[in-house]
Every structure is written in C-alpha cells, then in structure tokens.
N, C-alpha and C positions, 0 to 999 in steps of 0.2 A: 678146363683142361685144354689143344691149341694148335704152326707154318714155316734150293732153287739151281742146275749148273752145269750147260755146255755151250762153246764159243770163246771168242778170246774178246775181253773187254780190257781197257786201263786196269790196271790193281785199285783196289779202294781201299786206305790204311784207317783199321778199325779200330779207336781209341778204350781198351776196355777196361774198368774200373776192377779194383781187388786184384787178385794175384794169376788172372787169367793173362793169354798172350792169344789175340787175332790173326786168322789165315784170313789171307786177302778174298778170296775167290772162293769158291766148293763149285764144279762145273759136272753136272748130269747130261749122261746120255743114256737113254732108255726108253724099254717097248713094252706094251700092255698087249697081255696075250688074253685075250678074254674065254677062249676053249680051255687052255693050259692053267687059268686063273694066276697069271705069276705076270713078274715085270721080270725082264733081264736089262740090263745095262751095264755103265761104267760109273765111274765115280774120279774125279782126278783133281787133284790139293796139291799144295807147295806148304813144304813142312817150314815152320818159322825159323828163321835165323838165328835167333836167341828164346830161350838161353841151351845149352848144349845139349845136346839130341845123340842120342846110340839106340833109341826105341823111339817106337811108336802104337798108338794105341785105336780102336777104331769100336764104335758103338754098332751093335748088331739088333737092334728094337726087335723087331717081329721074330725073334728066338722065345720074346714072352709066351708067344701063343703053340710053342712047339709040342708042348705035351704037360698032360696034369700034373704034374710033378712040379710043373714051373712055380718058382715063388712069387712071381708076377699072380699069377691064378689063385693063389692061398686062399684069399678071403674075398674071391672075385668068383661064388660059388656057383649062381646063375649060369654064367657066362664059361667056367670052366664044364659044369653038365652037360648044356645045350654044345662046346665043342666036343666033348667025348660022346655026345650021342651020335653027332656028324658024323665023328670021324675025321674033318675037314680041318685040322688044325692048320697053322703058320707056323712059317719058318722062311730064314737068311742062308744060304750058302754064297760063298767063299768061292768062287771058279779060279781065278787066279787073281797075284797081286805081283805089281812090278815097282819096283823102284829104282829112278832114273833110266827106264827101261829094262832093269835086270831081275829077271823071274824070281821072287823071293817066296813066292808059295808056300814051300816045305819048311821055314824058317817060323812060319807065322802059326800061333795057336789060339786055339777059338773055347773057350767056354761059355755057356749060357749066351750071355748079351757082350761078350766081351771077345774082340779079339785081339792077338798083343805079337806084334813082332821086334826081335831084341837083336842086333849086329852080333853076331859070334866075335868080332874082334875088337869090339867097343869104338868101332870109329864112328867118329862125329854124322850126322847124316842131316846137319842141316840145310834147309835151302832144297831139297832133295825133291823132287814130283815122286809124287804116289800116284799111280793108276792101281782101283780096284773094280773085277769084273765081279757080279753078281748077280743071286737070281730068286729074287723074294714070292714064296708060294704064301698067296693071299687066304687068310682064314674065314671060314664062312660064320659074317656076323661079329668080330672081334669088335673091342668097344673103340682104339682109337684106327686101326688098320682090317680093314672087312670086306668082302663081298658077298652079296644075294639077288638073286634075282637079277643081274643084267644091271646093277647100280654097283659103285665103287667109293669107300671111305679112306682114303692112302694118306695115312701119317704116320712117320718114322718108317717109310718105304724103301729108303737108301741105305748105304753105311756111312753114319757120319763118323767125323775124328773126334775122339775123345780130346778132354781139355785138358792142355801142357800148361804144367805151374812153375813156378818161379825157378825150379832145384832142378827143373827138366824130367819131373816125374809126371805121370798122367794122372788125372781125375776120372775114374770111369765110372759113374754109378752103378749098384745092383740093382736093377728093376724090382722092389718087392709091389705087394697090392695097391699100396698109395701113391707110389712113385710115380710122375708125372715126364717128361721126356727131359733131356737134360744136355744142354748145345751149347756153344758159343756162336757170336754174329758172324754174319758170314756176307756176302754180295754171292747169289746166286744163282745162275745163268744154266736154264733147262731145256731141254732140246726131249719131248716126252712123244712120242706117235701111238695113237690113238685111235679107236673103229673111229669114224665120222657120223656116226650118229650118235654118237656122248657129248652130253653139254657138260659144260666144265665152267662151277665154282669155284675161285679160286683167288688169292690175297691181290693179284693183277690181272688182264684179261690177256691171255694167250697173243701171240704172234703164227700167224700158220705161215712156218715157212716152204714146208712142201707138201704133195698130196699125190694120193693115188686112188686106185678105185676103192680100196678097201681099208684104208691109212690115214690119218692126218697128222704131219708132225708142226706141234707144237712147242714155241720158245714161250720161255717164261724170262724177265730178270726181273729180281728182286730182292731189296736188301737198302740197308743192315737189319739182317734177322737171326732169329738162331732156329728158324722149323721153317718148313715149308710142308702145306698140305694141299690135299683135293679133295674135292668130292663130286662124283661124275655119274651123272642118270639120263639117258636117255628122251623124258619126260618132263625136265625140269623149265619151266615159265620163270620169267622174268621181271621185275620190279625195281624199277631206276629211281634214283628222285640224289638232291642237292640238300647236304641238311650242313649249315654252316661252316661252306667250303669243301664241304666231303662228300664225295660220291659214294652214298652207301647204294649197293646191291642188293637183292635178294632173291633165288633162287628157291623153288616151290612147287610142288606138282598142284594139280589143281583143286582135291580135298583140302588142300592147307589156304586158302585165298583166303578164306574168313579171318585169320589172322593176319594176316598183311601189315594191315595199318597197326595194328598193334605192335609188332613189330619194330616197321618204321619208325612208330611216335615214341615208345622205349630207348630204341636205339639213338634216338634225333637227343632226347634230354640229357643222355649220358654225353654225347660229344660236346653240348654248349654247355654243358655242368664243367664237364673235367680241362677244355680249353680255356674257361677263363678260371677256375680256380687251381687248376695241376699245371697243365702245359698244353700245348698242341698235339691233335691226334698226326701221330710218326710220319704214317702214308698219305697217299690222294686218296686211298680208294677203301672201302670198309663192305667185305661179301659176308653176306649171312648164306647158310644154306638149313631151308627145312627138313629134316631126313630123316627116315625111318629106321637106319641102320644104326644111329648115335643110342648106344644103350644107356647112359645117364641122360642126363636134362640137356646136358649142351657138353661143346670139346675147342677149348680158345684154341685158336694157332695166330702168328700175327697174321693181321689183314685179313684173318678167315675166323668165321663163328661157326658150327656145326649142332645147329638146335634138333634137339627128339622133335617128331611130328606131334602136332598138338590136341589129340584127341585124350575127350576125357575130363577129370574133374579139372583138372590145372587149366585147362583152355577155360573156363566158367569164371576162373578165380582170376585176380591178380595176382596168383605165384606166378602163369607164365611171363607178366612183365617181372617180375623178380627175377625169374631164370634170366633172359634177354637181358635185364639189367647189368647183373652179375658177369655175367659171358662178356658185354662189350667194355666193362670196367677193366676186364687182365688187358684189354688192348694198351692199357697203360701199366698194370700189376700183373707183369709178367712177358705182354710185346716190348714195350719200348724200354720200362724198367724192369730186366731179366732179374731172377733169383734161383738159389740154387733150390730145383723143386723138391728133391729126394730130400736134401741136407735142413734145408729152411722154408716149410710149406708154409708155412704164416705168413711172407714177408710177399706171397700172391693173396692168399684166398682170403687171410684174418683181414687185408687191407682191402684187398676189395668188397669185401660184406659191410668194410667200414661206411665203405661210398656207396653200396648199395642202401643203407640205411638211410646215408644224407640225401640218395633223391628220391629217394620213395618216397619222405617224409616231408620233403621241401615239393615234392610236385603232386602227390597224391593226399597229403594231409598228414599227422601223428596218430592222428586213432584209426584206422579201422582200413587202413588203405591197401588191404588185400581180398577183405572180404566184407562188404556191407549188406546186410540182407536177412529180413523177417527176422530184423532184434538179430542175427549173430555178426558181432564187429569181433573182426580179427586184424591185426598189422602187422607185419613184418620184424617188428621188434617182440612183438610176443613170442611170436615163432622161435627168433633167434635165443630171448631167454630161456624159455621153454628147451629146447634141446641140451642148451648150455648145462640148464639145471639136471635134466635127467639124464643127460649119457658124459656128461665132460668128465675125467681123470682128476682135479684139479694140479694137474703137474705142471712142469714147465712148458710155453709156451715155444721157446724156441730148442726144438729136438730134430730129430731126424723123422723120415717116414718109418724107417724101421722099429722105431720101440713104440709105436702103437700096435695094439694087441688087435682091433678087429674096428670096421666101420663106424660101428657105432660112438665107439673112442676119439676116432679121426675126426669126425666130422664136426660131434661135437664139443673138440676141444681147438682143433685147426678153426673151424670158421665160426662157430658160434661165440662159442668163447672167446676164443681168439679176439673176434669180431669187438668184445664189450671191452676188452683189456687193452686194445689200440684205439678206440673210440673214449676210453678214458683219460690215455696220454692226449689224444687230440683236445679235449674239453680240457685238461690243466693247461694244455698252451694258450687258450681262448684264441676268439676268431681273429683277431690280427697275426697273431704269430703261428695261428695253424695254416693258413693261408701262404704267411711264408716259406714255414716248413715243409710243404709240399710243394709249392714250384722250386724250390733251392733240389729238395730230392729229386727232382724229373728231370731241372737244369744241369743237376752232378752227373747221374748215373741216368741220362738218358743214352741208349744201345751200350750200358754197361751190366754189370755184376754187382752188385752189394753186398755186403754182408749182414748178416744181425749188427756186428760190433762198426761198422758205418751207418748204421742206424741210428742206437743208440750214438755214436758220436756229434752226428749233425743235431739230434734232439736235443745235447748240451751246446752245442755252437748257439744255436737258433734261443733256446730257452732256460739257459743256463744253469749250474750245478745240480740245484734241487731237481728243475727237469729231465736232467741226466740219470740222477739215479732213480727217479721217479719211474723212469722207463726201461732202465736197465731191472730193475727189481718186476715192473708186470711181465716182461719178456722173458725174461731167463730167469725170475725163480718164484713168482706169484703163485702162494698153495691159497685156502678159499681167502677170501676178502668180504668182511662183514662188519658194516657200521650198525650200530644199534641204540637205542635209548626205551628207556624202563624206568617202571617206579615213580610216576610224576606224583607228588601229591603238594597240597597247598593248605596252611593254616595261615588264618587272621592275625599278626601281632599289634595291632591297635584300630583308630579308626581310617587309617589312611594308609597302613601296610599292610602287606600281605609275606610271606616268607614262600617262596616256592621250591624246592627242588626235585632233582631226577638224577639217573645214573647215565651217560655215555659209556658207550661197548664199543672193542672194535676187536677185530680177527684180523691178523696176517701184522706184513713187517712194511705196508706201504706208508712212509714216515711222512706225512703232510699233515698239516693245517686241515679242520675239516668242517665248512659251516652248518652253522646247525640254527634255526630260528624259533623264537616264541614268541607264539600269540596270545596274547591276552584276553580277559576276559570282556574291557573295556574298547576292542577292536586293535588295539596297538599292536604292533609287530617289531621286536627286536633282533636283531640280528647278530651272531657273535662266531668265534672261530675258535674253535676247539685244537689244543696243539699237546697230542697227547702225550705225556709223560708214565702213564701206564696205561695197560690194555682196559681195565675199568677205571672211573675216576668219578664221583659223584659233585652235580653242582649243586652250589646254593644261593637263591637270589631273593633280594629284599626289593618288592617292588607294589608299584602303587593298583595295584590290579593282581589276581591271581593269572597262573598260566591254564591257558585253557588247552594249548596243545602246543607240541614240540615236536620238531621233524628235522633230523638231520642228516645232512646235504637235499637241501630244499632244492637245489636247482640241478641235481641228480649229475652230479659230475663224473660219481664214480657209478658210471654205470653198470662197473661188472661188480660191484657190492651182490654178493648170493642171495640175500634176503631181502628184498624191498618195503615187507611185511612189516618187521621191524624197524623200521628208518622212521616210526613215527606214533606218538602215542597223545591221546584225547584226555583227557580229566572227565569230560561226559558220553552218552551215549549218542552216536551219530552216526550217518551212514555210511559212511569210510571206509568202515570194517564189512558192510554188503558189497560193498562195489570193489575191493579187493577178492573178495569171493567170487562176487560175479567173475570179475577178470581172473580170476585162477580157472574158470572153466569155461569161460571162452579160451583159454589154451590146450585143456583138454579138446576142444570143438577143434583146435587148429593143427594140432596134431593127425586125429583123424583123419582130417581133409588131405593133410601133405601126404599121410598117409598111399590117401588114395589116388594122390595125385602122380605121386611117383615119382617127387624132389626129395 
C-alpha cells in the first residue's frame, strides 16, 4: 500500500504514459497542530494547458475515515469499530478555493472523496493557479492516515488534483475497501512545521528552513511521484547503511532493533535483484519506518515503506521478510511504474508477489524458505497456492477493486492468484525474453501510467502473437486452468514392445502447446508436446519399455494450473502420493501460522 510542495522551483515537464496529462509542480504549505490533531495549509497547482479545461476536479482521501457509513470502511470492519468506539474519526474540509486569485468557494461541491468545481459559463480555465486552503482532522489509528499516542502516519493528508484525460474530463476514483490512493507524478516541494521533537521518516530527509521555540519548519522536494508520505515519532533511532548505491534508512524505536538486519538484508536483495534484472531503483534514498500504527503488514508510498511492528509469530518466521520483500518490490510496481490502483490492482500487487516469489526462492531456496523447523517446511509458494486455492473467485484477473465482494476474494485472487497467472506469462517467455520484458516495461513506463491493454501489448511486441494472446486470455478472462493425465495402463505386444497409453485433460481456453514427459520403465525419459485439439484426447505409444509414469508440464510452467495433484500418474505404487499429502498439510500448518501471524 505507499508517498511533496511549497517554494518556487524550475517547472519539471513530466512525460506520462496512457491517456494521463502532468502538472508540473503540486507545492504544500502546511502546520501540524498536535493538541487540535489536524494539519491546516494550502495546496497550489497550475492547471494543464491541454487539453480544454472549464472544470476541475480535486481528491479528498481522509473523507474515507469520516463516518461508518464510508464505503472506504465496508469491509475494513476492525478498523471501522475501533473508529466508532473512539469516536475520533477523519475528515478534509474545504476553507476556501481560489482561482487565479478569484474566491471560487461557493462554486465548488464536495461529496465523499471528491471535490468538483465547474465554470458557470464554460470558459476555458487552462493555465489557471489553484490555490486550495484546508484543514485535515487526523483519525485516531486509521490504516493509511493516523494518529496515537504523540506518533503521526500522514498519507493522502493534502488535497490532491484529480487526473484530467484526454477529452478534458477528470478521473476521480471512489475510495471503496480495496482502493489503494490514486495520483499522478507530480515534483513536490513541502514547506511542513512541526513540534521539534518529531523525528521524521520520510522518501527525503527534510531541509529545516526555520525554527522556533516550539516549531520546526520543514522543506521537503521531491519527485517524479504520485504520493508523498510521513511517519513521525518522537522516539524513533536510526539505521543507515549503502546497499548498492542506495541509501536505504531505517527508522525504529528500540523494541524493533532485533529486526534490523533483517530488515536491511531483505531490503538490500530486492534492490540488487530488481537493478539488474527490471531497472534502477527511481531515488537516492530508500526509508523504511517500523511502526505500530500501520494496521496491515506494511503501507508502499514511493521512497517510503511503513512496516507493522514486528512482534509475534511473523517476526519468528520468514513471513516478515516476505512482508519487507513485498513492500520494497511496489518501489518498482507501483513507485516508479504507477498503475491505476482502484481500476487495475493486479498490475501492483499480482506483479509484485510475482518478484516476491523470484527472490525468496533465488535467495532463501524452493522448499521451505519460510518456515524450517522440527520436520515443518513451509514456502512462500505454498502459501501463495494455498490462498489461491481456498478463497480466489476464479474470474478475471484484470477488474476493478469495486466488484470484489469482501477480503478474502481480493486477496486471494489480486495477489495469490494473480501472483501464479503472471508468473505463468513470465515462464512462457523463458528467461531471455522475461528479462527483457521487464526492463523494456520499466524503460517505457518508468514515472508513467499503463494500462492492462499496454501490458498485454508489449507482451506481443517482446513475445510475439501466441504470447499475446497467451496473456491477454490469463489477464482478462482466465476461469480455473487445469492440466491433467489419467488412465495410464501398459500391455506387452511382443518380446520387445510394449503398447502404453493414457488420457490428457485440460480445463480453460489457454491454447498452447503443453509438455508432458514419460518415463519408462527401462530409465528412459521421453519428452513430447501436447497441442490440444480437444479438452480430452487419449494417447497411444508403441515403445520399447512400458511407461512407468507420466507428468504433464514437468517443468511446471503453468503454474497457476489448479490442481498439481493430477499433473502426474505412476503405473506402480510409490511415495509421491505421501509426500503430496504430506505437502497438502504443511499448507494447512502454513495457513495457521499466517494466521497468527497477521499477513
């Protein structure tokens, strides 16, 4: 989940992909009232030139937290109780808005998250300065904007501009449960004053350009982003170090020290993983903050991480590098290559679970590299099936947040699933051309937009037709997917043949080649490729050996195949069929855990 603007800097012209248009600048001025729990400030944009403007439209985040009723809070049930028992909710007010200095306040109307001012006489208003004053009352404990205790979680604390499309119409998402914040890049220049005894996490490290007894004001710039956040405690220690080229940070009170290095060393394998096979990490600077206020596992903003504190079973296990894994992966699926979060959650979370698998697996090992210990091996790929199997929809992959029905759907059809259906496009490209398809995506749409359908498009540039539709069909319409083989039996037809056959099975409409291998009973191992002409199709071979077992897709390409159980049958009795069991309840074991661990 994830991260600027007051002063006058150069304009910076922001190149952005799909049908989005860039404001140069977003410039904040603003005050933390720690008695009042609210910030007030301003906020002031230059409306784009093209294409023609008679409205404008402006994002109000912290309206999610304004009352139970919010559809933000639906299926955020914890989180909406514990505010109604407070009392403490959040909320955005509106004090006034100017345009080119002329008080347009009464013009302007605010619902939920959204606010929209429209010219009475339709005249053009591009090129225009917006000055908006405002005054965000902080909720106590919200998941991405919070306060408790003399600590501060501030994301989505401004009013950003909604995004202008091509026809001059705005994009404003509706916040519902899943909706993640939704921005365009901005250059961000913050001018924030602050008590002086608040350390301050954040994507850069402050400028203090003035100060008083009781005051510090704070510059921030930074940019091309589309969020900027904080998170601000009192108490918070510090942890520097250089991990190939990047100054990553880490802020911590001192209960969290024992995971430090965990931490670091998590973080450090994602930046040399994803610089040399995606691209370069965007910034110089990489902040983590440990924090008790974060009510999920972790909250991306760019240049900023906001991890739960780490007590409990997850700190024992290797979910918490899973979490840290996960978290510093959107620096790339979702910082640097933005998506639309509400519209296309897959094209963050499904992709980064993707890269969460490759280094878990490439740095911690394939089996068990979450949890080893007294006989129970658990992995991260279990995990990920395991949810896939038990709560995924199988619908389509690329939807909106809106037509998922409740958590458990989201979760596990956005990343689990998600996770196995982009990690099967990536095995049909094999490693040369997944390699390339991923730096050409980071090169295209680095500080841009994409879409699903520039997705699929580059996956036919890169891998041509078949992998076009190959990915067009897991993405936008893949219902279950299941290869299967059955039925093997073998008779003698003389002293030196043998006749074998079996049945292949497959489920869904993914049209590819699919291999499949048999072994024999003499050691041989053939290999062949199935191109299926119906959904069942029985084969028959005439060979010098009986088959002694058949398994197809031996080298598990389709990994989001539903059933792995069936991808393979014996002619004799062997242990196969145990240690498939077995691994079926080490998934039950891994569930429990995640259970308790609170991912």
């Amino acid at each position: 989940m994830l991260s600027k603007a007051a002063g006058i800097i150069p304009a910076i012209l922001l190149l952005i992909a799909g049908n989005a248009f860039a404001f140069d600048t977003l410039r904040v001025d603003a005050s933390l009232d720690t008695l009042r729990k609210d910030i007030s400030g301003s906020v002031t944009f230059v409306l784009p030139m093209s294409p023609d403007l008679s409205s404008f439209e402006l994002q109000l985040f912290p309206n999610v937290y304004a009352s139970e009723d919010s559809p933000y809070l639906l299926e955020k049930k914890i989180l909406r109780e514990q505010l109604k028992s407070s009392g403490k909710w959040g909320e955005m007010v509106l004090d006034s808005i100017l345009l080119d200095g002329n008080n347009i306040t009464n013009g302007v109307t605010v619902e939920y998250t959204r606010a929209v001012y429209r010219s009475k006489t339709g005249k053009n208003i591009n090129g225009g300065q917006v000055d908006v004053y405002f005054r965000t009352r902080l909720p106590e404990r919200g998941d991405r904007l919070s306060t408790f205790g003399g600590n501060y979680f501030l994301d989505g604390w401004f009013p950003y501009p909604a995004i202008v499309q091509e026809d001059g119409s705005w994009y404003n998402p509706d916040y519902n449960s899943f909706a993640e914040l939704v921005g365009n890049f901005y250059q961000y220049e913050i001018n924030l004053r602050l008590p002086g005894n608040l350390k301050i996490a954040s994507a850069v490290p402050p400028e203090i350009i003035a100060a008083d007894d009781s005051l510090v004001t704070n510059h921030f710039s930074f940019g091309p982003a589309h969020d900027f956040g904080l998170v601000l405690a009192p108490d918070f220690e510090v942890d520097s170090t250089s991990i190939d080229g990047i100054n990553v940070v880490i802020y911590y009170r001192p209960g969290d020290l024992p995971v430090i290095e965990r931490i670091r060393t998590a973080a450090g394998y994602v930046i040399e993983f994803m610089q040399e096979n995606v691209g370069p990490y965007p910034y110089d600077r990489l902040t983590l903050a440990v924090f008790d206020l974060v009510t999920a596992g972790g909250v991306e903003m760019p240049g900023l991480i906001a991890l739960n504190t780490s007590h409990g079973v997850m700190a024992k296990m290797r979910i918490f590098e899973v979490l840290v894994v996960h978290e510093t992966l959107h620096q790339w699926f979702y910082g640097a290559i933005y998506s639309d979060q509400a519209a296309a959650p897959w094209m963050d979370e499904a992709i980064s679970d993707v890269f969460t698998l490759k280094i878990m697996e490439k740095v911690w090992g394939i089996d068990a590299n979450v949890l080893d210990f007294a006989g129970f091996r658990i992995s991260e790929r279990d995990q990920v099936r395991l949810v896939s199997q038990m709560s995924a929809d199988n619908g389509p992959l690329n939807r909106p947040t809106s037509e998922f029905i409740d958590d458990v759907d989201y979760v596990g059809t956005v990343y689990m699933r998600g996770a196995l259906l982009i990690e099967t496009f990536d095995n049909l490209l094999g490693d040369s051309l997944s390699m390339l398809f991923w730096h050409s995506y980071y090169d295209r749409y680095k500080f841009g937009c994409p879409t699903p359908d520039d997705f699929v498009e580059l996956a036919g540039e890169i891998g041509g037709d078949g992998i076009k539709s190959a990915v067009d069909y897991l993405v936008n319409h893949a219902g279950q997917i299941d290869y299967a083989v059955k039925g093997l039996a073998n008779k003698q037809i003389d002293s030196v043949t043998y006749e074998s056959e079996f049945v292949l099975k497959k489920k869904g409409e993914l049209n590819l080649s699919i291999d499949y291998r048999m072994i024999l009973y003499n050691g041989d191992t053939l290999d062949q490729a199935w191109e299926p002409q119906r959904k069942t199709e029985k084969m028959i071979f005439r060979l010098p050996a009986p088959v002694m077992e058949v398994i197809v897709d031996p080298d598990n390409i389709i990994t989001v195949d539903d059933n792995l159980a069936n991808n393979s049958i014996t002619d004799r009795t062997d242990s196969r069929a145990a240690l498939r069991l077995s691994s079926g309840v080490m998934f039950l074991i891994e569930s429990i855990f995640s259970f308790l661990g609170g991912l």
